[in-house]
N, C-alpha and C positions, 0 to 999 in steps of 0.2 A: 420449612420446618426442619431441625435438627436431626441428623442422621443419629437413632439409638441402638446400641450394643446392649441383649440382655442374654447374661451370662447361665445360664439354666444347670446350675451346679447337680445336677441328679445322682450323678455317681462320684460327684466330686471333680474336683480341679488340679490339676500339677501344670506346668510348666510347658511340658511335651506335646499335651492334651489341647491348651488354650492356642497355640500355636497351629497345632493340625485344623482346630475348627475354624480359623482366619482363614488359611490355605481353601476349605472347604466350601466357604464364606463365597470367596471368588477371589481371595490374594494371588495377586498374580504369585508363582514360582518364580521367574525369572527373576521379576523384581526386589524379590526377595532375597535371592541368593547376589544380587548386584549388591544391594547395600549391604549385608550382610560381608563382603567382601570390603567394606569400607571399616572393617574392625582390625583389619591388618595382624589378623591370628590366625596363625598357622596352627597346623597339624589336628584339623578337624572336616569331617565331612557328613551334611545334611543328606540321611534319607527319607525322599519322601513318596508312600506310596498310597495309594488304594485300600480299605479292607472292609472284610463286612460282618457287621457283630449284631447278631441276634435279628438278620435280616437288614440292617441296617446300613448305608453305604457310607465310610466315614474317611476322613483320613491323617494317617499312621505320619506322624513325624521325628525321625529319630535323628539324634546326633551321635557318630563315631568317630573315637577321638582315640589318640597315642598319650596323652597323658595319664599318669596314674598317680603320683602322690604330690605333684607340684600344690603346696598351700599360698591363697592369696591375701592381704587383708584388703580392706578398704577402700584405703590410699590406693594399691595396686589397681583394683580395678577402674577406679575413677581416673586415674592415668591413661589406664588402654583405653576407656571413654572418648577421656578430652582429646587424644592424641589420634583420635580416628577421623575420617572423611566425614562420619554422620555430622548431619546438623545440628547444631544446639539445641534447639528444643528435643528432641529427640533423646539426646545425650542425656540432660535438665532429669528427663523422663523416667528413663531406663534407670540412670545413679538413684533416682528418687527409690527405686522399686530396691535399689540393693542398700539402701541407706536404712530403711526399713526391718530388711532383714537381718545387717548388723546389731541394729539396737535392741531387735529381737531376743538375738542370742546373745547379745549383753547380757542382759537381764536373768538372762536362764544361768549362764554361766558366772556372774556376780563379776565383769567385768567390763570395759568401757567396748563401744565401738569402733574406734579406730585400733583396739589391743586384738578383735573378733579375728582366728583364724578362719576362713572361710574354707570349710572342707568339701561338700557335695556340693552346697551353694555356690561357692568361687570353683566351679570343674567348670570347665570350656564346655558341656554341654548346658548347664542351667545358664553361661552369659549368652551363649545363644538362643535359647530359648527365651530368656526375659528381652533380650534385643529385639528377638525378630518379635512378641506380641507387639512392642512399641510400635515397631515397624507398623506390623498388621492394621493394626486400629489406624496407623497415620493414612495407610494409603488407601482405605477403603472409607473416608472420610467420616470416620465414626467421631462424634461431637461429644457422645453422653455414652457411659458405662454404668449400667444397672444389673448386681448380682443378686441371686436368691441367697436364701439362706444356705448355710454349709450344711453335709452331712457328717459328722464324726464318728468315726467305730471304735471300736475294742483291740485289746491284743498288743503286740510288741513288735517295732521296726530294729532293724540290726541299720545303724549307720558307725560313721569311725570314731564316738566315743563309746560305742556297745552297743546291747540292746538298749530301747527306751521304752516306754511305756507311749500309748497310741491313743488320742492322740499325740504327735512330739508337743515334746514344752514349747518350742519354736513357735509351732501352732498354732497353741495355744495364746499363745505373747504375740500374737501377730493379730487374733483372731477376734480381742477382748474387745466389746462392744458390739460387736457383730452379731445379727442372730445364726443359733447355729441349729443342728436337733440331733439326736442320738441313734445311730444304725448300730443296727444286730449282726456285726460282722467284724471279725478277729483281722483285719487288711485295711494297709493305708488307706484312705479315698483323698486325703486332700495333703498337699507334700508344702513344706516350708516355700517353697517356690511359687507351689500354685497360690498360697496363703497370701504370699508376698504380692504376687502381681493382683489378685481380686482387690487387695483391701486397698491399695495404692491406687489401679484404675478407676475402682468402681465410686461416685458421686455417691450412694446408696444401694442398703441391699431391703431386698422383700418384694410383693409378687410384681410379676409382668406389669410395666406403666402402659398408660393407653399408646397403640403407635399403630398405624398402619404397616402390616408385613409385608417386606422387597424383599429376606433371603434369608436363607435357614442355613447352618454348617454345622458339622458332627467332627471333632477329634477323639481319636480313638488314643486311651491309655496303654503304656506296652505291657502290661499283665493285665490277665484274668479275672474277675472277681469270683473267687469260691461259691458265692450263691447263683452264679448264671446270670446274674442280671447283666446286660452288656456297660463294659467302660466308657463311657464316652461323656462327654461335655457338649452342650447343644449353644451353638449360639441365634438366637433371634434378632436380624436386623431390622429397623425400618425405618420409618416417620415419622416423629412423635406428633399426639396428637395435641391443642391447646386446649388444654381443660382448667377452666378457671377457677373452680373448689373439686376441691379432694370427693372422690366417690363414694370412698370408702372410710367411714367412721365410725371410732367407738361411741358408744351408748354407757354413758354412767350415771349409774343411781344409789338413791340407799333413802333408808326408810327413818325418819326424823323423829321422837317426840321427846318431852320433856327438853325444848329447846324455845330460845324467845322468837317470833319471828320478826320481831322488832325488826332483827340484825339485818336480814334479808336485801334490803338495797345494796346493803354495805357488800356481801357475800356476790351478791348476780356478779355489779359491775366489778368487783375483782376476779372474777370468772372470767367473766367478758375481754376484760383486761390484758386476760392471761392466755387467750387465744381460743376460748371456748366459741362454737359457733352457733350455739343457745343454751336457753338455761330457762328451767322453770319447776314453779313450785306449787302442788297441787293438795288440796288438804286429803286428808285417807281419817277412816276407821280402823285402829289396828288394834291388836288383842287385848282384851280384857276391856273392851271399849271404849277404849282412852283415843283422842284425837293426835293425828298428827298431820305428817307433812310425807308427800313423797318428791324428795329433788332429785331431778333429772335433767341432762347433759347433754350435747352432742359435742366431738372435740376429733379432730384433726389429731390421727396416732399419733402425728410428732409432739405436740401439748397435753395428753394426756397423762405422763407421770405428774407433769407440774399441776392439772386441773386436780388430780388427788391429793396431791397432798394439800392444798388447799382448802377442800372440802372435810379434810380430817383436820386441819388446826383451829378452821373458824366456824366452825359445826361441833353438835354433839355424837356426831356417828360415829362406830366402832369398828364398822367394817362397810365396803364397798361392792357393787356386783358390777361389770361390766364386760362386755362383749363386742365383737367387730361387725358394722351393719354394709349392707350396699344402701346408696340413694339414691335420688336422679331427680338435678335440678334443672331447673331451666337460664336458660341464659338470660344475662340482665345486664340494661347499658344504663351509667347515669348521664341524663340528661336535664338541660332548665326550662321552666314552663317559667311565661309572665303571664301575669296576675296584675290585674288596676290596681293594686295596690304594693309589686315588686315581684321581684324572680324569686321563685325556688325550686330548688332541686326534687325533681323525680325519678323514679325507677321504669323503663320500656323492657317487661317479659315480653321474651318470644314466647310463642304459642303456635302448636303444628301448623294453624290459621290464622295468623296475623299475630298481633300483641294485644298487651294491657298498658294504662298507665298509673303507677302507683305514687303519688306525691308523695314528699318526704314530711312526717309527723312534724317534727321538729319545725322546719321552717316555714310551713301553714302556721303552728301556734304563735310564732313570733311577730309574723305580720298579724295574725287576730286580737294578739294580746296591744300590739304598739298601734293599732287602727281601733282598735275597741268594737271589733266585729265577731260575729258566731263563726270560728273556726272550720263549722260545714261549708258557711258560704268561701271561706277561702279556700277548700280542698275541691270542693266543688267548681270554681272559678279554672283552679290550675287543671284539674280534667277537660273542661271546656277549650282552656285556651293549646291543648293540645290537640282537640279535634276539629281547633280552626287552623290548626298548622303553626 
């Protein structure tokens, strides 16, 4: 099974933070500061220690460094990259996470990426920090990165072109598509850096995937949060587990009349089509006594913007109601059953106590239809010919 990283953004994420939690994790130190020493830059030194925030045992990772206004672009850093001992992939990695953040601040600043002065971001401590998470994740065999949502606050950061508004634009350009949600606190929680490595590593974000848990690590951020809640970043390692449909799905419906049901085949299978995982349409009484329809859904989060609007262009409805459900199915292999009269496909649930065998609608009708027989006696037949083995 895949070793999975799941990023537990609670107080937010920087740089500093995601780093401490690898360390925490079980990254070696040593090995860290070896490759790390494969960057062949000078005039920096990794602290790393211990600390405990709100009972908590976490650990603190800081870089201290003698530079102060040296600016880098781009090019410069992909230079020190290529030009170091790290291996290429690695290398591939790391550029990827600051490529990212150039085109970032492109955008904010209405100029190209390789033009991007790199001020906080290019300081010898954010290149070791985004190094060593590459690092991290490489040596503790993490396959798959899954981050929660961000949290975003209020208020104003002083970085070197002023104050900015919070969150940074950076951010925010880093952050579009992402789910995010809104904290009641005038203090960064989530830093261009930490932005940068989430959206880069992480495959997806949204809650914990199924995984059997091997280890837990806590980096601690180097300020305070004003409301007491401890700083820190949680990382959840484990095992993922195979789950062959999503557990978790939305429920969408809406209330139909004055519409033809004629359309309806047309409607299901372009649902169907479109990744829905059922569909169905049930007649209702609705006000004033008038007949209608209730359609109703089930859809894998990932296909649910597309199952609405589809339901709003080839429907009469006006509006939508849906919700995120849990489910629990049972496991299902397809298998071939023969039949005197040919093979077809069935479905073997497991069940706490043995199985079932469910023949496939479809190709029972075909043999009863092309044999000119009652399609019981064909479904019937392939049940049989499964409990004779």
């Amino acid at each position: 099974m895949p070793t999975i990283c799941y990023l537990d953004c609670f107080s937010g994420i920087s740089g500093n933070m995601l780093l401490g939690a690898l360390l925490s994790a079980g990254l070696s130190e040593a090995v860290l500061r070896e490759e790390l020493d494969k960057l062949k830059l000078p005039g920096w030194k990794l602290e790393i220690r211990p600390v405990v925030k709100a009972g908590i045992r976490a650990i603190m990772a800081r870089v201290r460094t003698e530079e102060t206004d040296e600016l880098r672009h781009l090019a410069d850093i992909q230079a020190l990259l290529e030009q170091s001992a790290l291996e290429k992939p690695l290398v591939d990695r790391a550029l990827a996470v600051f490529r990212r953040l150039a085109e970032a601040e492109a955008r904010v600043h209405g100029t190209t990426p390789e033009e991007v002065h790199f001020h906080e971001i290019g300081a010898v401590d954010a290149i070791i920090d985004i190094v060593g998470a590459v690092l991290g994740l490489h040596h503790l065999g993490i396959h798959e990165v899954i981050c929660s949502p961000l949290p975003l606050p209020r208020g104003w950061v002083r970085c070197a072109h002023g104050e900015l508004p919070l969150p940074a634009p950076a951010v925010c350009e880093l952050l579009k598509g992402v789910p995010v949600q809104g904290e009641n606190l005038a203090q960064e929680l989530v830093t261009p850096t930490g932005a940068a490595l989430a959206v880069e590593l992480s495959r997806s974000f949204g809650p914990l995937p199924p995984m059997t848990l091997t280890q837990t690590g806590f980096g601690a951020g180097s300020r305070e949060r004003r409301d007491r809640r401890p700083n820190l970043l949680r990382l959840l390692i484990g095992r993922g587990q195979v789950v062959e449909e999503t557990q978790l799905v939305e429920v969408i419906e809406t209330h139909l009349d004055d519409w033809n049901p004629e359309f309806w085949p047309h409607v299901s299978a372009k649902l169907m089509d479109a990744g829905a995982l059922d569909v169905s349409l049930v007649p209702i009484q609705m006000k004033k006594g008038r007949p209608g329809f209730l359609l109703c859904l089930l859809a894998d989060p990932a296909h649910a913007a597309r199952l609405k609007e589809i339901i709003l262009r080839e429907t009469s409805a006006v509006g939508l109601r849906y919700h995120a459900v849990q489910r629990l199915t049972l496991s299902r292999t397809t298998i071939e059953l023969v039949t005197p009269w040919g093979k077809v496909r069935g479905k073997q649930v497991e069940l706490p106590d043995g199985y079932r065998i469910k023949p496939e609608y479809e190709d029972c009708a075909k043999l009863a239809k092309e044999y000119k027989i009652p399609l019981q006696q064909v479904y019937a037949a392939a049940v049989t010919a499964d409990e004779h083995g």
